[in-house]
C-alpha positions in Angstrom: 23.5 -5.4 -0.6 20.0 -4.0 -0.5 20.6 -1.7 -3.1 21.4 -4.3 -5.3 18.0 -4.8 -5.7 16.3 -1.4 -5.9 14.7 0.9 -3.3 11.6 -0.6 -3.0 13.0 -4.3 -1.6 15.4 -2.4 0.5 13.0 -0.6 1.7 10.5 -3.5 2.2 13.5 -5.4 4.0 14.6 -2.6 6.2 11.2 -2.2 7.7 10.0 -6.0 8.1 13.2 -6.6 9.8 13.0 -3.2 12.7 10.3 -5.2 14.4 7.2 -5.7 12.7 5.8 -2.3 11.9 6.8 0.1 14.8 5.3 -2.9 17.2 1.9 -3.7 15.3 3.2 -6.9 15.0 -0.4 -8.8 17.0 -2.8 -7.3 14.8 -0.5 -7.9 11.2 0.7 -11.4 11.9 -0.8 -14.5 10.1 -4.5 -15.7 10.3 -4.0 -18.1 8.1 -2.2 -19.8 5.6 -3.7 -18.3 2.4 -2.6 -14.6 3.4 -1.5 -12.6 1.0 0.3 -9.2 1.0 0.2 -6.6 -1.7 2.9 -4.3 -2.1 1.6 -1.2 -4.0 3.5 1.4 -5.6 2.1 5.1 -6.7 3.8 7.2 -9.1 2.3 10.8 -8.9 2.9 13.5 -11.6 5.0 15.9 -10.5 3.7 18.3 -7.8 0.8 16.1 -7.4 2.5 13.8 -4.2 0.9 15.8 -1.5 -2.7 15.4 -2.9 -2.1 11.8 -3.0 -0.8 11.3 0.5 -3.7 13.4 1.3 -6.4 11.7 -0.1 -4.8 8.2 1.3 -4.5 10.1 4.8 -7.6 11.3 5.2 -10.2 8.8 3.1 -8.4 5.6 1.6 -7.0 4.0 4.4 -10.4 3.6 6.1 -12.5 2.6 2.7 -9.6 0.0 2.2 -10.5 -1.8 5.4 -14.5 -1.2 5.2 -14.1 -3.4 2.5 -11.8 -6.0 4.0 -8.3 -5.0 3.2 -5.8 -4.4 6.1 -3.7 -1.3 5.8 0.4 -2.1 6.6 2.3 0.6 6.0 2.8 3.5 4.1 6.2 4.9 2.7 7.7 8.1 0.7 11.2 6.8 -0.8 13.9 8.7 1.5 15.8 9.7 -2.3 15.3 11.9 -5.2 13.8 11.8 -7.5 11.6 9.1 -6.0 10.9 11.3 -2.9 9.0 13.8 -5.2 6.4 11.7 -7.0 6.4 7.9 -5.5 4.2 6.3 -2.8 4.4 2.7 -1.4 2.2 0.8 0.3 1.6 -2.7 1.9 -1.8 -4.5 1.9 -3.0 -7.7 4.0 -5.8 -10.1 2.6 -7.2 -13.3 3.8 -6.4 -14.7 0.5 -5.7 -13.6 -3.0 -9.6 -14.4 -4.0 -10.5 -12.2 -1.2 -8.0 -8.9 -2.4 -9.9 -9.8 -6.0 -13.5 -9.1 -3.9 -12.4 -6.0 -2.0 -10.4 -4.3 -4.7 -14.1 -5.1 -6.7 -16.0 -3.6 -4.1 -13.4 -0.6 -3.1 -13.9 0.6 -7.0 -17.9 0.4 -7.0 -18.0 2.3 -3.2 -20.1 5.5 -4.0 -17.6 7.3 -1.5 -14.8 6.2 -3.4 -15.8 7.3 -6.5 -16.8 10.5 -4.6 -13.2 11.2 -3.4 -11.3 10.0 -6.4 -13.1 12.4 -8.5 -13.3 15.6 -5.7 -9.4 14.5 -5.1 -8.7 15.0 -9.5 -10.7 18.4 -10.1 -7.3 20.0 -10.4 -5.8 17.0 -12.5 -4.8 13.4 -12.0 -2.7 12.4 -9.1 -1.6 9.4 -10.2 0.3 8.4 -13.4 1.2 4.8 -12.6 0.3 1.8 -10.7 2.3 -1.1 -9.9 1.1 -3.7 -8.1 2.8 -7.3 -6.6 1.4 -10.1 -4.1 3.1 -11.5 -2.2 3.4 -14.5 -0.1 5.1 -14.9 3.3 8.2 -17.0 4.0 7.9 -19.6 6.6 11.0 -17.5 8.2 9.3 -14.4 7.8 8.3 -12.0 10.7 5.4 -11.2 9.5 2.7 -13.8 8.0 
């Protein structure tokens, strides 16, 4: 039934219901009623997946939450072609004003700018962005 609707709610579903995040579930739960989550998906061009993952692994995760934004989880679609090229991601923010301030301030960060640009010198390593908030259910494990 999953299927029905595409990989990435499967996906989504699949993972919220095997128990909150691999037990993270203290530190992602609700701290309010105005949270928001952002599910984020990367399309890279081909052979460019690795650089991506690699600039997330080893610089974007931590400037997302220097500037407020609470990392989720991170997912590689188990199925070609999506396997080769696509990168999802969930995002927590106090409120959808507050994801419009951190995204603002994630984009001006000098050390951003610094690894986006040191992460391209070989070419871009992302050719879409797709980007949806969401908003928990009151039946929802996670708020």
């Amino acid at each position: 039934m999953l299927l029905k609707y595409g990989p990435t709610v499967g996906l989504v579903a699949v993972a919220f219901a095997l128990g909150l995040f691999a037990g993270r579930g203290a530190d992602v739960r609700a701290q309010g009623r105005t949270r928001v989550f952002e599910l984020r998906t990367y399309t890279a061009p081909e052979g460019q997946l690795g650089a991506l993952e690699s600039r997330f692994r080893d610089h974007t995760l931590r400037i997302f939450e220097k500037h407020g934004m609470t990392n989720v989880g991170y997912w590689i679609p188990a199925d070609s072609p999506r396997s080769e090229n696509t990168l999802i991601y969930i995002l927590a923010h106090e409120s959808r004003d507050a994801a419009k301030v951190s995204w603002a301030a994630f984009g001006q960060d000098p050390e951003w700018r610094t690894v986006a640009e040191e992460s391209q010198k070989d070419g871009r390593i992302v050719s879409s962005v797709e980007s949806v908030f969401m908003n928990a259910t009151d039946f929802s494990a996670i708020k």
